[in-house]
N, C-alpha and C positions, 0 to 999 in steps of 0.2 A: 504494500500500500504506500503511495506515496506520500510525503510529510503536505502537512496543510501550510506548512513557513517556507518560505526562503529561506536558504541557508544563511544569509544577515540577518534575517528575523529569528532563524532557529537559535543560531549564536549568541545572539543579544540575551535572549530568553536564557540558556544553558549560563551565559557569564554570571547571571543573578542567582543562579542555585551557587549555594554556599554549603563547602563541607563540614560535617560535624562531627568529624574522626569515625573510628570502627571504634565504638565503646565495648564490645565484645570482646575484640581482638586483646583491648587493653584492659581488659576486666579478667580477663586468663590469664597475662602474664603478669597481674597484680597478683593472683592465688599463687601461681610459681613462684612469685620469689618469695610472697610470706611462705607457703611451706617449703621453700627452703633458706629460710632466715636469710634472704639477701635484702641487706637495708640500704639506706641512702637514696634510693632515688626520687625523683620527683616529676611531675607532669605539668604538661602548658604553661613552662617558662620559655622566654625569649630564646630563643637559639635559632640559628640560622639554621633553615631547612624546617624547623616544628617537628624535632621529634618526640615521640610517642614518648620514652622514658630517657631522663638524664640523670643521670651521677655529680651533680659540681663538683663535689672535693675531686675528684679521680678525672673528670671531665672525659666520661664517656656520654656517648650517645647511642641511644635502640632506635632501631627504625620498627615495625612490624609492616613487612610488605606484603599485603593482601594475594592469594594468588593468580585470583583474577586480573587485578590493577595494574600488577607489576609484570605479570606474563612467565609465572612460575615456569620453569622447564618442566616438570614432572606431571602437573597438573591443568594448566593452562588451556582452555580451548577458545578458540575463536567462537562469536557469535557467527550464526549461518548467515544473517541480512547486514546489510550496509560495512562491507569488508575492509574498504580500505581506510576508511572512518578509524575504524578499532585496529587495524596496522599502526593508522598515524598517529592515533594515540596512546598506543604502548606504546611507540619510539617514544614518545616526548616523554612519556612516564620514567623510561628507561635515560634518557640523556638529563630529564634534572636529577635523577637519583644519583648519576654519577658526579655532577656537577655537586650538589647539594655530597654526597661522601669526600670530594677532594677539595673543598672550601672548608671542612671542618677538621678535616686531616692536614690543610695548611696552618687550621687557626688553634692546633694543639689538640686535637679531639681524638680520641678511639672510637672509631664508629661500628657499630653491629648493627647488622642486619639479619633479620631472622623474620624464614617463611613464615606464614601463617600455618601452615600445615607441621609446624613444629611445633607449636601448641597441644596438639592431640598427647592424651596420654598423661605421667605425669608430668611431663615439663622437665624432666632431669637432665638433657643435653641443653635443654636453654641454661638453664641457673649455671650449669658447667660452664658455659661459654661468658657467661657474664661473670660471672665468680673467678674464672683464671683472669679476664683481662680486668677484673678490679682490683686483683693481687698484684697483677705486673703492673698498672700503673701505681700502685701503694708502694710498690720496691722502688720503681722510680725517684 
């Protein structure tokens, strides 16, 4: 079916939707680190890129990259209609992430990224990955 907008009208309309994070994604990896006692971090402070969880004292940075959003390898499928729409927009998903990873890695930051599909279960390899790089930065 075709869109009732021009694609300047559909755009205008999509620039006004405003995102409200995955409160899911970060309500999981809030139960991961409480049960597994990893403290210090914090949500929706300023940091260049917005991410999900940061560390100040250690000045790490979580991403949680959605598998849809970000174009999981493992999981990722394309929607059947409007293809090269969703091409063009996991490329750009894909090229701020790396922008947004090596602006914070120039600006002193540890960044993690961690699929969303690594949430299933208990969460023991995420706390692992977050817990060694909060150690190597603490030895620092």
């Amino acid at each position: 079916m075709a869109d009732v907008y021009s694609q300047a009208e559909r755009s205008k309309l999509m620039a006004k939707v405003r995102s409200k994070g995955n409160k899911d994604t970060e309500l999981k990896v809030m139960a991961i680190f409480k049960r597994h006692s990893v403290t210090g971090w914090r949500r929706h402070r300023p940091v260049f890129g917005h991410p999900d969880f940061i560390f100040p004292a250690e000045k790490v940075a979580i991403f949680v990259d959605g598998c849809f959003w970000h174009g999981c390898p493992k999981h990722y499928r394309a929607p059947a209609q409007n293809g090269e729409f969703w091409i063009g927009k996991l490329q750009r998903n894909r090229k701020r992430d790396r922008l947004v990873t090596r602006t914070l890695t120039k600006m002193g930051w540890k960044v993690i990224r961690i699929w969303e599909h690594a949430l299933k279960g208990d969460g023991h390899t995420v706390a692992n990955r977050v817990t060694k790089a909060l150690e190597t930065r603490r030895a620092a």
